[in-house]
C-alpha positions as CSV (number, residue, x, y, z in Angstrom):
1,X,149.4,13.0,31.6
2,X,151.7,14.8,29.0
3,X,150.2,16.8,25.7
4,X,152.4,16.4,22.7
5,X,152.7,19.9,20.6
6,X,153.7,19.3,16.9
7,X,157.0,20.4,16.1
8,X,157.3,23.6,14.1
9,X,153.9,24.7,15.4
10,X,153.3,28.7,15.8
11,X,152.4,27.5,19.4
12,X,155.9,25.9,19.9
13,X,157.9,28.4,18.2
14,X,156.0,31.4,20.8
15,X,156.9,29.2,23.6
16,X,160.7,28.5,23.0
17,X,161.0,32.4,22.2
18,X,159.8,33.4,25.3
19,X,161.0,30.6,27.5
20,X,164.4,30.3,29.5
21,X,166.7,27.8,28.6
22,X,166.4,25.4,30.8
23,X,166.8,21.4,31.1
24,X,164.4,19.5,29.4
25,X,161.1,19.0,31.4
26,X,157.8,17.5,30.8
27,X,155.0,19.7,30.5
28,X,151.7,18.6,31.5
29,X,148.4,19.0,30.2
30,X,147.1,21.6,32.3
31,X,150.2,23.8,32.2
32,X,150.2,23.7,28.5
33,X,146.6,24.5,28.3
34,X,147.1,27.9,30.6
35,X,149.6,28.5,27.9
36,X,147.2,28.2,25.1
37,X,144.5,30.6,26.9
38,X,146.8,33.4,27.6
39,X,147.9,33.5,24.2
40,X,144.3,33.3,22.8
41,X,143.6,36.1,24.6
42,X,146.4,38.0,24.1
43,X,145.6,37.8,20.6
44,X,142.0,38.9,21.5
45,X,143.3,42.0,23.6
46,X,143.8,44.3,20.7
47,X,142.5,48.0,20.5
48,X,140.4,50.0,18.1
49,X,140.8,50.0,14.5
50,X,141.3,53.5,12.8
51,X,138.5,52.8,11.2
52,X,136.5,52.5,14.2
53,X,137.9,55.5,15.9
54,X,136.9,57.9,13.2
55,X,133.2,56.4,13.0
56,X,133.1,57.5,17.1
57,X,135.0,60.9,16.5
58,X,132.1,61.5,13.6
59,X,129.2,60.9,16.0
60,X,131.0,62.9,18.6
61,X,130.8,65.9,15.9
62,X,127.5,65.1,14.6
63,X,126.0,65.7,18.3
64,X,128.0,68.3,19.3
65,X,126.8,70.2,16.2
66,X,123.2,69.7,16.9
67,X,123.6,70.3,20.6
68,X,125.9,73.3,20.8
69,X,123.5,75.6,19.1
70,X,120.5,74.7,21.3
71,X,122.1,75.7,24.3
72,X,123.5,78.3,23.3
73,X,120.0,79.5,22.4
74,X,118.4,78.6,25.7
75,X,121.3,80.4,27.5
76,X,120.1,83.5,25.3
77,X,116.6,83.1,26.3
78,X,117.6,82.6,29.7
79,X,119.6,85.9,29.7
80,X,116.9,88.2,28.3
81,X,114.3,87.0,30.6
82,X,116.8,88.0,33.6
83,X,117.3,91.1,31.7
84,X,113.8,92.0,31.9
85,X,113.6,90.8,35.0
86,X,116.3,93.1,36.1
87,X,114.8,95.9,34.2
88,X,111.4,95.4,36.1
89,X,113.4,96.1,39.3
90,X,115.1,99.1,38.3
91,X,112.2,100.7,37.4
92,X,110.8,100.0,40.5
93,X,113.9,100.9,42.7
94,X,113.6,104.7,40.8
95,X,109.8,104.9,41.5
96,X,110.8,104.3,45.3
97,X,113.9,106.5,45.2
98,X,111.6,109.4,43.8
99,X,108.8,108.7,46.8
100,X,111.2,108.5,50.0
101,X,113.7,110.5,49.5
102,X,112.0,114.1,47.6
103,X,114.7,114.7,45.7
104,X,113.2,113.7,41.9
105,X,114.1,110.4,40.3
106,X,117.6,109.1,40.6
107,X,120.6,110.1,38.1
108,X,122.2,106.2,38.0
109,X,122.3,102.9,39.3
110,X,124.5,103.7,42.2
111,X,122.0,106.3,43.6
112,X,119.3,103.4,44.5
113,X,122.0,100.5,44.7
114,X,124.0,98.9,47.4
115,X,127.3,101.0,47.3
116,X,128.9,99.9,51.0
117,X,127.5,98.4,54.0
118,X,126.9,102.0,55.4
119,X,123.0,102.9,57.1
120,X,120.6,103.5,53.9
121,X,120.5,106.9,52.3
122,X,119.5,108.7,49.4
123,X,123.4,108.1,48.5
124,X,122.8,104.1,49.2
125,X,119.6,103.4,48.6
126,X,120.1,99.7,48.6
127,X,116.9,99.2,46.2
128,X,119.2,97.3,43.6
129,X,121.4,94.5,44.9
130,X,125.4,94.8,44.8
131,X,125.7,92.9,41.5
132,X,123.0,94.8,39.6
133,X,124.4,97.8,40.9
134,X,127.7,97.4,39.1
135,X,125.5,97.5,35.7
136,X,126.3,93.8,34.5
137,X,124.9,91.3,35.2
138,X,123.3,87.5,33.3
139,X,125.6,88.6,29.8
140,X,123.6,92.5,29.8
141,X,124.7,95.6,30.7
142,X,122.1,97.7,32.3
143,X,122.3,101.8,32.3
144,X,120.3,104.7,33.9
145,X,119.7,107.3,32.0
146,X,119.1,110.7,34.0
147,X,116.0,113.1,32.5
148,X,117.0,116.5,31.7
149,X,115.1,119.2,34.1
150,X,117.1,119.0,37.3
151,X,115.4,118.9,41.2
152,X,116.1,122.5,42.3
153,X,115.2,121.8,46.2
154,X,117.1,119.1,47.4
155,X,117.4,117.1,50.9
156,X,120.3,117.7,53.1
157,X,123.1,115.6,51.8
158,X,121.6,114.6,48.7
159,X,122.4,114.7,45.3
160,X,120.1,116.1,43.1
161,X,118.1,113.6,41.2
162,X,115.7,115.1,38.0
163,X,111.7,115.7,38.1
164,X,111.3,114.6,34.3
165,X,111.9,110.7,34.6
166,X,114.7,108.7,33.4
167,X,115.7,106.1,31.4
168,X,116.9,102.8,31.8
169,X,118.4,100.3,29.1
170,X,119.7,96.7,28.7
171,X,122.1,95.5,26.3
172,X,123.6,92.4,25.6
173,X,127.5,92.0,26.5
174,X,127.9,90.2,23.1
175,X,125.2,90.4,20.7
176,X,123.9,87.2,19.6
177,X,125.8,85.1,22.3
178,X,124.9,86.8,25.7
179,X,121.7,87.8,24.1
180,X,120.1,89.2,21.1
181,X,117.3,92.0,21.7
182,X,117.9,95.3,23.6
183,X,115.6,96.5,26.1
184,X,114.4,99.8,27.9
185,X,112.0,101.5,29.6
186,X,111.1,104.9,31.4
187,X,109.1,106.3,34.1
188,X,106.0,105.1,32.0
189,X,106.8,101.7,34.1
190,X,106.4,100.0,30.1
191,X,109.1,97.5,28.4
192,X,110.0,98.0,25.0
193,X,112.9,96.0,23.3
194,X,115.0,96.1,19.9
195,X,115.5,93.3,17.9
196,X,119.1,94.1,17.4
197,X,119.9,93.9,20.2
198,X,120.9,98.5,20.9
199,X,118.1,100.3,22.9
200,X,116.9,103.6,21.4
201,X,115.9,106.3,23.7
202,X,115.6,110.2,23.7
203,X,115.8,111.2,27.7
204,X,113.5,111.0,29.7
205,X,111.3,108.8,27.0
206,X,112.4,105.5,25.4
207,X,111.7,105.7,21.7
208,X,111.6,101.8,20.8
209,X,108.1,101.4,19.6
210,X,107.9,97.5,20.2
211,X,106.1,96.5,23.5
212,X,106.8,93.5,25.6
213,X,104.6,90.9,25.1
214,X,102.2,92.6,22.9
């Protein structure tokens, strides 16, 4: 069965473009309908409008806006609890340092940290772990503050640590994107923070007057 195309069609004029000269056939039905479908859906293959794509680039925005700020507020959160956290351990690490070894409380992280893989010492105390040791760590930067009335008797191969106390402080690496408030404590064992984010301290006592959680 043949299908007649009406001459001067759009269909007709498509097909002699992009067909071969070659000797006249006859064309049957169902090849001329496979014809028709891929050009329908040629003409139904077509992309995004610019229209369209600016609508999707807006909501992109629109989300990232709203989103971008939470987390970055979450990650602050996150960072000042492992701050205090980290605090909480240094405080302990000196209380130990001052206990086992007799020669006062210690003059700075590397006293009670992990400084080698050597036996454990009053010179590696391995109370801190390697990273907190380094004084950075979760986006703060964590000091120890030595007191100011040196041990006089000292252990055998020790340094001398001081009998007043110490102080020990965490501050954010980038204020307002590792962190906001500043924190420190003393011998006292208590955690007191600043709101902007710089600890204040006069050795061996830290001076903020906010307390944690009260």
């Amino acid at each position: 069965m043949c299908l007649k195309v009406k001459p001067g069609s759009a269909f007709l004029a498509s097909f002699l473009r992009h067909t071969p000269a070659y000797p006249a056939r006859v064309y049957t039905k169902d090849i001329l309908e496979r014809l028709l479908l891929g050009e329908t859906m040629n003409r139904k293959q077509k992309g995004f409008s610019l229209i369209e794509l600016l609508i999707v680039v807006a909501i992109i925005l629109i989300i990232a806006a709203i989103a971008i700020p939470n987390l970055l507020r979450s990650r602050m959160a996150a960072n000042e609890a492992s701050a205090v956290g980290s605090v909480r351990t240094i405080n302990t690490a000196a209380i130990s340092f001052n206990s086992s070894y007799g020669d006062g409380f210690p003059a700075d992280l590397t006293s009670i940290g992990t400084t080698g893989t050597g036996a454990v010492s009053c010179k590696n105390a391995q109370y801190l772990d390697s990273l907190l040791t380094t004084g950075t760590k979760s986006g703060y930067t964590f000091k120890l503050v030595p007191g100011a009335t040196v041990v006089t008797t000292v252990p055998a191969g020790c340094t001398a640590g001081y009998s007043d106390g110490y102080v020990t402080t965490a501050s954010p690496v980038t204020i307002g994107t590792t962190g906001q408030r500043g924190f420190c404590s003393d011998a006292s064992g208590v955690i007191r923070f600043n709101a902007s984010g710089t600890a204040t301290y006069t050795t061996p006592n830290c001076t903020d007057t906010t307390v944690l959680g009260q």
